[in-house]
C-alpha positions as CSV (number, residue, x, y, z in Angstrom):
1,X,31.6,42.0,-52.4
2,X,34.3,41.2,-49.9
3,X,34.3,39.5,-46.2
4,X,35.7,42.7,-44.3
5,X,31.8,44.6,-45.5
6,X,30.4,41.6,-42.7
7,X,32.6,42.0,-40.2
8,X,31.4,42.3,-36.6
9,X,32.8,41.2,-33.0
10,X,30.0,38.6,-32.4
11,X,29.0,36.3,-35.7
12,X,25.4,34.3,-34.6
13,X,25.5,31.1,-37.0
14,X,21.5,30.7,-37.5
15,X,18.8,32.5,-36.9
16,X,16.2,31.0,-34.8
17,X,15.0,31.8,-30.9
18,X,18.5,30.6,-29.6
19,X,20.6,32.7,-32.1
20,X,18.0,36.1,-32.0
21,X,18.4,35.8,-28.1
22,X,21.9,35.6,-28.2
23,X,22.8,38.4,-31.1
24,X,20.7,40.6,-28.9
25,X,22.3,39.8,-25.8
26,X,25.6,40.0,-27.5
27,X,24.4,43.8,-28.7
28,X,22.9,44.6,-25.2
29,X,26.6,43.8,-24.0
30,X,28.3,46.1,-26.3
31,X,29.1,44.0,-29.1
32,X,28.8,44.8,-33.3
33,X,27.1,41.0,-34.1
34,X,26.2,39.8,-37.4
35,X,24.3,36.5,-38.2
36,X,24.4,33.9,-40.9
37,X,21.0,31.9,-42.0
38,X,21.2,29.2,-44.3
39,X,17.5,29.4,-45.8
40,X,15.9,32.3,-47.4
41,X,14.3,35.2,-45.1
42,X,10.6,33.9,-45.5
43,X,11.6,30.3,-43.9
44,X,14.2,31.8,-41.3
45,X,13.9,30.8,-37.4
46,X,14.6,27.1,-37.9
47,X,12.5,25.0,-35.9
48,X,11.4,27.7,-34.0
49,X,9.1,28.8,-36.6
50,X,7.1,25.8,-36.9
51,X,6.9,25.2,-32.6
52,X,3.0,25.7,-31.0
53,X,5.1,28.4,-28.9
54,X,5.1,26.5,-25.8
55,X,7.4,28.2,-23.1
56,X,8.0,26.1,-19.7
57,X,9.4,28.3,-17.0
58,X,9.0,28.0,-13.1
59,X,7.0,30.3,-11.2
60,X,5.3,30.5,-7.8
61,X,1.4,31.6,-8.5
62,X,-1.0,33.9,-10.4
63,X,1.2,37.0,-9.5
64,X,4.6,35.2,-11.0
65,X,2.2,35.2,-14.4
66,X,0.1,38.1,-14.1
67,X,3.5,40.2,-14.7
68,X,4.6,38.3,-18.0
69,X,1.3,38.2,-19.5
70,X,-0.2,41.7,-17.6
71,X,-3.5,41.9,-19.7
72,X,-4.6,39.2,-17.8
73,X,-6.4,41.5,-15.5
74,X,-8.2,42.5,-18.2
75,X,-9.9,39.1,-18.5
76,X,-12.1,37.1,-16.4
77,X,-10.5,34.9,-14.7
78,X,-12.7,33.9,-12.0
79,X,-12.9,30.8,-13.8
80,X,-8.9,29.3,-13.6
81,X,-7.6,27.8,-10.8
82,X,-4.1,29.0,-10.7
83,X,-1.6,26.4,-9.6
84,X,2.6,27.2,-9.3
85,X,5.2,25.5,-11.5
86,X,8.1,25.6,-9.1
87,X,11.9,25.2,-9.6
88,X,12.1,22.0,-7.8
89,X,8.5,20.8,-9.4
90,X,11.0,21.9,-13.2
91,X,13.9,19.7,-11.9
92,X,11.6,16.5,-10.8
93,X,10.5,16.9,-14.0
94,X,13.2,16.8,-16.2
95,X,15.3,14.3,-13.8
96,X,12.1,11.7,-14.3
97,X,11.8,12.6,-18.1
98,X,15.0,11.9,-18.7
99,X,15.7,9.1,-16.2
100,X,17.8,11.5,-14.4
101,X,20.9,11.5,-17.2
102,X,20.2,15.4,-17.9
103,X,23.5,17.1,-16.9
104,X,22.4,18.9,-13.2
105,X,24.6,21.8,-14.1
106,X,23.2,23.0,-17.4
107,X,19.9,21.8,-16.0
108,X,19.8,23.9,-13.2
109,X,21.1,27.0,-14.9
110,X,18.3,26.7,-17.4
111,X,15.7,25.9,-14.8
112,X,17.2,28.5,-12.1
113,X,17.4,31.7,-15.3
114,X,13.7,30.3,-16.9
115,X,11.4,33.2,-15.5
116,X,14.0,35.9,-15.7
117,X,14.7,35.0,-19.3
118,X,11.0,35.0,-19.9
119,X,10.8,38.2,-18.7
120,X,13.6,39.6,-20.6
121,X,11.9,38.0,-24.0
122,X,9.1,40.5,-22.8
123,X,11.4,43.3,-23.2
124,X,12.3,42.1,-27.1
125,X,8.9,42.0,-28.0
126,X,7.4,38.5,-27.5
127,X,4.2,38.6,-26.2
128,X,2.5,35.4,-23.9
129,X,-1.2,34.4,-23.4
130,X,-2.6,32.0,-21.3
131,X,-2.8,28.3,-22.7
132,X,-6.5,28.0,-21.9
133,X,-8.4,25.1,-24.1
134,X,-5.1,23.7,-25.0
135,X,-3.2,23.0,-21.7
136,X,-6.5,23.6,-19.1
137,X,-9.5,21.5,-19.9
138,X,-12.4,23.2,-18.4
139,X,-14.4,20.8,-16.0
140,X,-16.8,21.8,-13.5
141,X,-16.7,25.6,-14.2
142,X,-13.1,26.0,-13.9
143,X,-10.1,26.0,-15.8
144,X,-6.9,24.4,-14.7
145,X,-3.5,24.1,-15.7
146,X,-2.3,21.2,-15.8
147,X,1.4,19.9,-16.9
148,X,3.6,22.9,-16.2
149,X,2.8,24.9,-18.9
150,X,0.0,27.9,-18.3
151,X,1.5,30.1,-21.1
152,X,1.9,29.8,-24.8
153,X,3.7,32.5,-26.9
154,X,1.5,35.1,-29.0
155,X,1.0,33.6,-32.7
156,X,3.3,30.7,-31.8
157,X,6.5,30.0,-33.3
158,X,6.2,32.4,-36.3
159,X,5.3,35.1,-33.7
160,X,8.2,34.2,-31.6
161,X,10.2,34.8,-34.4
162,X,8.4,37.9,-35.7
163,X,9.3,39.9,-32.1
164,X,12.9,38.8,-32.0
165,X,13.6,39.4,-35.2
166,X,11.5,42.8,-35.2
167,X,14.1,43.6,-32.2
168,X,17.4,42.7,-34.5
169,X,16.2,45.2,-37.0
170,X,15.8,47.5,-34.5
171,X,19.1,47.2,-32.9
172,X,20.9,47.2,-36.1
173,X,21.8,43.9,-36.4
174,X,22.6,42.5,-39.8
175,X,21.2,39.2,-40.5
176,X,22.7,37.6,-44.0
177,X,20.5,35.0,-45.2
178,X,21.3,32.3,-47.8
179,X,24.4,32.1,-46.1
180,X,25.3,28.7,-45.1
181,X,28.2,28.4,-42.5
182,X,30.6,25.6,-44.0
183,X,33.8,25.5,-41.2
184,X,35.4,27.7,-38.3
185,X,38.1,29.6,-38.9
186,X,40.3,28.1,-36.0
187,X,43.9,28.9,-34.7
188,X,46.1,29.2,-32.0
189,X,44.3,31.8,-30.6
190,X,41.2,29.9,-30.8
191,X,38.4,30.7,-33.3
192,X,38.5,33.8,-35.4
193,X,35.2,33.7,-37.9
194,X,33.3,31.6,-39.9
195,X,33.5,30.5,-43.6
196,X,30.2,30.7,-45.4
197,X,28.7,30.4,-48.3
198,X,27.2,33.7,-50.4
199,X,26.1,34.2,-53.6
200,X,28.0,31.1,-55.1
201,X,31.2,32.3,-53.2
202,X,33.2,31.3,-50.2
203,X,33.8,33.8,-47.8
204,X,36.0,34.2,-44.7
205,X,34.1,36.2,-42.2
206,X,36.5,37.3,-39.4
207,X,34.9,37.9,-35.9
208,X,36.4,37.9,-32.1
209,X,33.7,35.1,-31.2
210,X,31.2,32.8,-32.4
211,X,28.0,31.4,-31.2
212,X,26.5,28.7,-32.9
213,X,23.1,28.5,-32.5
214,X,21.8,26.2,-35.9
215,X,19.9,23.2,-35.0
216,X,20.6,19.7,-34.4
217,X,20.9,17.1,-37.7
218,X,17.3,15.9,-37.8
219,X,17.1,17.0,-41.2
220,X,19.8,15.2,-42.3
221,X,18.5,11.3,-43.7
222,X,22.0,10.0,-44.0
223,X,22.7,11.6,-39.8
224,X,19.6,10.2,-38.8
225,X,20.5,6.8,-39.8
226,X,23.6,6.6,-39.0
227,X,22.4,7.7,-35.1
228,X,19.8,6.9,-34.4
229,X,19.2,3.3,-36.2
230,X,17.0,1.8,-38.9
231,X,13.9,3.6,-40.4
232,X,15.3,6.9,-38.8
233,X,16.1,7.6,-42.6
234,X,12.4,7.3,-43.7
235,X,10.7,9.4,-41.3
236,X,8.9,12.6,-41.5
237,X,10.6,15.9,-40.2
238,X,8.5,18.2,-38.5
239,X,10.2,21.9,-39.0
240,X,12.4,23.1,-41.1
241,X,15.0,21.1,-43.7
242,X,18.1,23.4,-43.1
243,X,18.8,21.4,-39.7
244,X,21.3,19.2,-41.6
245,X,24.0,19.3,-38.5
246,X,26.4,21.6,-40.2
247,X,27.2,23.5,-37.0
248,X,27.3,20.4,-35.0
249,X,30.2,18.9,-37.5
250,X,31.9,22.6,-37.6
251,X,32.6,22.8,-34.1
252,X,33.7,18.5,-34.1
253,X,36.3,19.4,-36.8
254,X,37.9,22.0,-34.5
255,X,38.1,19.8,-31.2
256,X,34.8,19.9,-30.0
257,X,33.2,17.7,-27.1
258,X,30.4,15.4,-28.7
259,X,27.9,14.5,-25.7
260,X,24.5,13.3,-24.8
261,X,22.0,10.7,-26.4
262,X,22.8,10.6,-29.7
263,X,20.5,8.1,-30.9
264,X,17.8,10.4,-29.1
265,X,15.6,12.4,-30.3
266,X,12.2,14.5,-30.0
267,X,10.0,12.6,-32.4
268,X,5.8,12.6,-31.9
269,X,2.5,11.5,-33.7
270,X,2.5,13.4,-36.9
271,X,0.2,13.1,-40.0
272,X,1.1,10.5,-42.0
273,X,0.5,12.3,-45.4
274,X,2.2,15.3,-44.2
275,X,5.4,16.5,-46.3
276,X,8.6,15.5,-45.6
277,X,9.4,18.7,-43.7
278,X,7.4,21.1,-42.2
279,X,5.0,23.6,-44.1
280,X,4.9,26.8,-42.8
281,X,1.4,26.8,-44.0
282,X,0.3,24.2,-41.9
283,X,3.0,24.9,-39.1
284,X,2.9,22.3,-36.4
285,X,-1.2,21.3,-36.7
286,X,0.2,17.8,-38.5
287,X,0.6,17.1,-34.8
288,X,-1.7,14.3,-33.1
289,X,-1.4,15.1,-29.3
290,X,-4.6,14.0,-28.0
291,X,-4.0,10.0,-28.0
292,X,-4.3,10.3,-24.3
293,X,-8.3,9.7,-25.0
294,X,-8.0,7.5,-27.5
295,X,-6.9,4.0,-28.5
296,X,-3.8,3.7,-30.1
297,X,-3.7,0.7,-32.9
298,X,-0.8,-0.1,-34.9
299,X,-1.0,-2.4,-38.6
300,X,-1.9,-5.9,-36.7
301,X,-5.1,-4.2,-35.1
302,X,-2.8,-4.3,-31.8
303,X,-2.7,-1.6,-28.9
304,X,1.5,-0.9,-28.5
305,X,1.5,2.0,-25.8
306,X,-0.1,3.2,-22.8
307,X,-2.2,5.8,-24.2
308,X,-2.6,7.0,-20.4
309,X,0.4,6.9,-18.8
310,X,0.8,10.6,-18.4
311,X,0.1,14.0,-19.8
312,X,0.6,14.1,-23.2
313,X,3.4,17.0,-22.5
314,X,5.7,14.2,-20.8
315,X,5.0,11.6,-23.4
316,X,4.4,12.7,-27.0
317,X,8.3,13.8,-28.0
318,X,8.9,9.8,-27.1
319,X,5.8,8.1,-28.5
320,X,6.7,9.2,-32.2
321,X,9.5,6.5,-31.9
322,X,7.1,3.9,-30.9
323,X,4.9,4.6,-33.7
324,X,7.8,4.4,-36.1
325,X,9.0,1.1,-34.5
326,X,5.3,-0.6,-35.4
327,X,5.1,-2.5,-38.9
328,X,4.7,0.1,-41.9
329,X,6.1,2.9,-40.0
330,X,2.4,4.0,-39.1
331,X,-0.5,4.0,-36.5
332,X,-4.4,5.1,-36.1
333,X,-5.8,7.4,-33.3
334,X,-9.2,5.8,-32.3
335,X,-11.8,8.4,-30.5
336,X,-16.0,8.2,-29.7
337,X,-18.0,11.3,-29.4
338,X,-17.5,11.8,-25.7
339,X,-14.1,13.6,-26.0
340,X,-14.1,15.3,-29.9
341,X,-15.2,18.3,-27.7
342,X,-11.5,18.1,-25.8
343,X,-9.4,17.7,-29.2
344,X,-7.1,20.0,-30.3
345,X,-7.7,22.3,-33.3
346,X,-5.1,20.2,-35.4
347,X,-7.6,17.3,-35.3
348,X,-9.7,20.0,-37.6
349,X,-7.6,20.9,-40.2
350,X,-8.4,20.7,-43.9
351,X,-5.2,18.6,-44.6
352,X,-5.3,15.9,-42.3
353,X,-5.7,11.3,-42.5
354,X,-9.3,10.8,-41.1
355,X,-11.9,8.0,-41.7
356,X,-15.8,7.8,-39.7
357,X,-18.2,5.3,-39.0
358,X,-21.2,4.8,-36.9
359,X,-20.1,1.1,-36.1
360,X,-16.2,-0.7,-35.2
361,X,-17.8,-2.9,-38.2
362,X,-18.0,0.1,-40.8
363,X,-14.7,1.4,-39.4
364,X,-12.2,-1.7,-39.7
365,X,-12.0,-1.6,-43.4
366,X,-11.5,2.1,-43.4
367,X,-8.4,1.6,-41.2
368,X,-5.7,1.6,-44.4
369,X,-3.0,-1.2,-43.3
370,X,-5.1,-2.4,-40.5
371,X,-5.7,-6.2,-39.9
372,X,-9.7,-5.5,-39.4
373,X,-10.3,-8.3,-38.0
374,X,-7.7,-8.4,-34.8
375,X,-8.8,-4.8,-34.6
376,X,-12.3,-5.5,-33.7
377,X,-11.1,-8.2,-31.2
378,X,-9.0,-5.4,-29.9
379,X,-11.9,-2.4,-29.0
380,X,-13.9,-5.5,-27.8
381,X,-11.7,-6.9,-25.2
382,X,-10.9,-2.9,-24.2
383,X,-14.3,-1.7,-23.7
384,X,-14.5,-5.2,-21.6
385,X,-11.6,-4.9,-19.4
386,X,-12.6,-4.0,-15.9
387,X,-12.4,-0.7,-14.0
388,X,-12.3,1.0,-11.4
389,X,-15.4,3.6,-10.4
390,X,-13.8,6.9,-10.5
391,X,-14.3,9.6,-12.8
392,X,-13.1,10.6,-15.9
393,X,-11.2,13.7,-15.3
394,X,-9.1,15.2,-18.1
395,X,-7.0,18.0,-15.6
396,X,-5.3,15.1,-13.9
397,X,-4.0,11.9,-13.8
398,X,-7.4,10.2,-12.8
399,X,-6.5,6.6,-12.3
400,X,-9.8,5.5,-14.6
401,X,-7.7,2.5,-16.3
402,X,-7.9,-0.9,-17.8
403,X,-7.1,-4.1,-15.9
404,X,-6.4,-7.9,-17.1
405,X,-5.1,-6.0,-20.6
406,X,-1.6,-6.9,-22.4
407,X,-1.0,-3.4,-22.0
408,X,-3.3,-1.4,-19.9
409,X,-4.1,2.2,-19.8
410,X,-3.5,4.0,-16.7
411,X,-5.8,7.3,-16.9
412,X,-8.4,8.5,-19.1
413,X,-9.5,4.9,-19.7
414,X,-13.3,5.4,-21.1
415,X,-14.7,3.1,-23.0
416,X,-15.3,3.4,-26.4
417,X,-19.1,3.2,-26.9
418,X,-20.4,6.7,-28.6
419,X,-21.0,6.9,-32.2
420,X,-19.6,7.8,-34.4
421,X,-16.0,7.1,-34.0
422,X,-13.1,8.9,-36.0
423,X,-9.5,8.0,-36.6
424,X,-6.3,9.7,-37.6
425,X,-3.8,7.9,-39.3
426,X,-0.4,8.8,-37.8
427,X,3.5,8.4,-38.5
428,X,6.5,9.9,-37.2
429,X,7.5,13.0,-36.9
430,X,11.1,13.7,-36.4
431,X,11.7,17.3,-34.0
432,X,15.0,17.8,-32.7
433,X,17.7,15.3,-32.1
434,X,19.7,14.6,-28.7
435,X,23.2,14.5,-29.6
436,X,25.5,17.5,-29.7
437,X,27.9,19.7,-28.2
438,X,29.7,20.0,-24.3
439,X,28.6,23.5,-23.3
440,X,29.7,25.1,-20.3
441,X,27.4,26.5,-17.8
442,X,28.5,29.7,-19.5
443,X,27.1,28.5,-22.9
444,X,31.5,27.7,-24.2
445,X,32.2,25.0,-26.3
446,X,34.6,22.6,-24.4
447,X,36.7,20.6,-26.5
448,X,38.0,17.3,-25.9
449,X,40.1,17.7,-22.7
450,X,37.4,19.5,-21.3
451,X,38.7,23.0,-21.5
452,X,36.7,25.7,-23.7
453,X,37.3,26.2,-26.9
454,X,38.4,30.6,-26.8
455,X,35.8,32.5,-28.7
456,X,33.3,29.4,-29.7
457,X,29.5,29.4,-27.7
458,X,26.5,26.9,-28.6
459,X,22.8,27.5,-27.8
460,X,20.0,25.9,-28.7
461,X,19.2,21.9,-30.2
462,X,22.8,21.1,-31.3
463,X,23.5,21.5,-27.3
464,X,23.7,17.9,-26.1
465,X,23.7,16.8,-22.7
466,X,20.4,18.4,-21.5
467,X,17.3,15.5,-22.8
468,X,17.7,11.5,-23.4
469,X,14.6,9.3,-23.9
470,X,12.3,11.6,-23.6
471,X,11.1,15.8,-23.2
472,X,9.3,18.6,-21.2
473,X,7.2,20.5,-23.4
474,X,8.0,24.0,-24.3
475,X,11.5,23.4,-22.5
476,X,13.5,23.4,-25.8
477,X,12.6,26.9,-26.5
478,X,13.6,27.8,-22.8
479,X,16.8,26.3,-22.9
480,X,17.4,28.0,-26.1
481,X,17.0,31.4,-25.0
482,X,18.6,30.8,-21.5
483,X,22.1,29.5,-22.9
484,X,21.4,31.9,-26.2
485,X,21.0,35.1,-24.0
486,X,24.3,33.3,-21.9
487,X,26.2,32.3,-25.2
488,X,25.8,36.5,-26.5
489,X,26.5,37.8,-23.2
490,X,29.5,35.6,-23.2
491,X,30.6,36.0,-26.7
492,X,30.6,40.0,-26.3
493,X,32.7,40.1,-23.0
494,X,35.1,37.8,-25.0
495,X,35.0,40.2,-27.9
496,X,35.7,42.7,-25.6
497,X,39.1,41.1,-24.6
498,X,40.3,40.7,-28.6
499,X,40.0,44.0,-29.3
């Protein structure tokens, strides 16, 4: 086995949404490419393969999604109220989300090429439905979207990764897995391959241009600590454990820009007996989204967040931090009959934290880690607490909230008072983390003078610069396959120049 059987002009380092869209950009543009995946071929994709498939993109109406998801016509849809998603509805947004520290440029190239990109995933394979049930509540007859996000991908992250990599096979593209990248090989012209690991050997893979494209460090205790604080260390990670920030620390050894929050990160309500990664077997239904409905109690029988304070798709990827700041790492979701109908099927899986009673009384004890006591004060003084009369209205922001509370709820605001009630212990759940690499609008590296690196591209989590604080939903997979379809198109024109 030798190095020269692997060469190509374009070498992808990973092998999820970011890197397939970029090798088969790169090919589109003319380029050999081959790409390297740390894990074996039945856990490839990264954290791609463990997302819900969520897709954020702007678009101006029913027509905008009839053409990415054209069987629609073939259902009935008198019943959805079709709203837009526009570019400047995107950037609000992401500018509030992130309290307006999201680089503009990067932000509007990813928000300005989000439907276009969309549609050229069509052409690779991947498939969208709409997100009825899951991101439209029906209510009065009608389904609406609410929170930007009308489409889902077919099958969700494993499908995602099924089309693309069913259209890398079918270009030609070689993808060698078990084949950690370890270093760039780096000179005076710039950088010239990759050294990897293979079969117990190191190998120097020569290339005209690299794009890395292989996660952030989130899977990485001793990284996690180190940036993002205390406890970081001991929390769960939601998708795959090959995201150890290798390609981050590749591309910092040869001159790389560091940027953005790096003691950020997408972290949610996840179950607190799940595994310490993901399980492809489970995929992402460890998640516990629906807290907007319920009460949130932490170990001292104590409410710590606004359950209400918006749609759970501009909160959740920030309230997994405040459940890991609460004593014992932990948390319980607390929800009455009147909205089990509106939970997500991940509240139904066989592997889950859950304990019912008919009473607060029968539940306190049930509540492992709970102070019972200052719990029962808790529901008491919440189901008390004034409110205004307006409905309950789970399609928007209602305004049914609390008043005179500590911490009041701003929306969804019912009272607990329906029999019997269930709760979910939660924990942490690490996603993605913040920190990464200076990209160009043109998906290059830039090192630290600012100037790009020749022959290096990024795409995908270990991108910094583009969320702090907090998340859009279904926006990392959009900015993955925006600056991955930039990053190939970019590393094949380079490619073009070597030879």
């Amino acid at each position: 086995m030798s190095s020269s059987e692997f060469a190509a002009d374009v070498i992808v380092v990973g092998a999820g949404n970011a890197a397939a869209c970029a090798a088969l950009s790169a090919h589109e543009n003319g380029a050999s490419v081959v790409m390297l995946e740390a894990s074996p071929q039945e856990l490839r994709g990264g954290n791609s393969t463990f997302t819900g498939g969520m897709l954020r993109f702007a678009y101006n109406g029913a027509g905008d999604l009839k053409r990415l998801v054209p069987d629609m016509v073939e259902q009935d849809l008198s019943n959805v109220e079709f709203d837009t998603y526009t570019e400047a509805q995107f950037f609000d947004d992401m500018g509030r989300l992130t309290q307006y520290r999201c680089d503009p440029d990067l932000t509007e190239v990813m928000i300005k090429r989000s439907f276009e990109t969309t549609d050229w995933m069509r052409t690779k394979g991947v498939r969208l439905e709409l997100t009825l049930g899951s991101h439209a509540f029906k209510v009065g007859g009608k389904f609406k979207f609410w929170g930007g996000l009308p489409c889902q991908i077919w099958g969700g992250g494993p499908g995602l990764i099924d089309a693309l990599h069913t259209s890398v096979g079918k270009a030609g593209i070689r993808v060698l897995y078990e084949t950690p990248a370890i270093g760039l090989l780096h000179g005076d012209q710039g950088v010239i391959g990759v050294r990897a690991r293979r079969e117990g050997r190191t190998l120097e893979l020569r290339a005209n241009a690299v794009v890395l494209a292989c996660g952030g460090f989130e899977s990485n205790a001793e990284m996690r600590a180190r940036y993002l604080g205390p406890n970081w260390d001991l929390a769960h990670v939601r998708g795959t454990r090959f995201n150890t920030g290798r390609g981050i620390q590749m591309a910092l050894d040869v001159g790389a820009m560091p940027t953005g929050h790096w003691s950020g990160c997408h972290a949610t309500e996840w179950d607190m007996n799940a595994p310490p990664f993901g399980d492809l077997a489970v995929g992402d239904s460890f998640q516990k989204h629906n807290y907007t409905f319920c009460v949130y109690i932490n170990a001292k029988g104590e409410r710590f967040v606004d359950e209400g304070a918006d749609f759970h798709t501009y909160t959740y990827a920030k309230y997994g931090r405040e459940v890991l700041a609460q004593p014992g790492l932990f948390a319980w979701q607390i929800f009455d009959q009147k909205v089990t109908h509106l939970l997500r099927e991940d509240y139904r899986i066989k592997r889950i934290t859950k304990v019912e009673a008919n009473t607060f009384e029968e539940l306190a004890p049930k509540l492992e880690g709970v102070d019972g006591r200052r719990f029962l004060e808790t529901i008491k003084a919440f189901n008390e607490a004034p409110r205004p009369d307006v409905a309950f209205d789970p399609n928007s922001l209602d305004g049914l909230c609390t008043r005179g509370l500590a911490i009041n709820k701003s929306n969804w605001a019912q009272r607990l008072d329906k029999p019997p009630y269930h709760a979910y212990g939660v924990t942490c759940g690490v996603t993605f983390t913040f920190g990464g690499l200076k990209i160009t609008t043109r998906s290059e590296v830039e090192d630290t003078a600012g100037k790009p690196i020749p022959g290096l591209y990024a795409a995908g989590e270990l991108v910094g610069g583009i969320y702090y604080h907090n998340y859009a939903s279904g926006s990392g997979l959009m900015s993955g396959a925006v600056f991955g379809r930039i990053g190939g198109r970019g590393a094949a024109a380079y490619a073009a120049t070597r030879r």
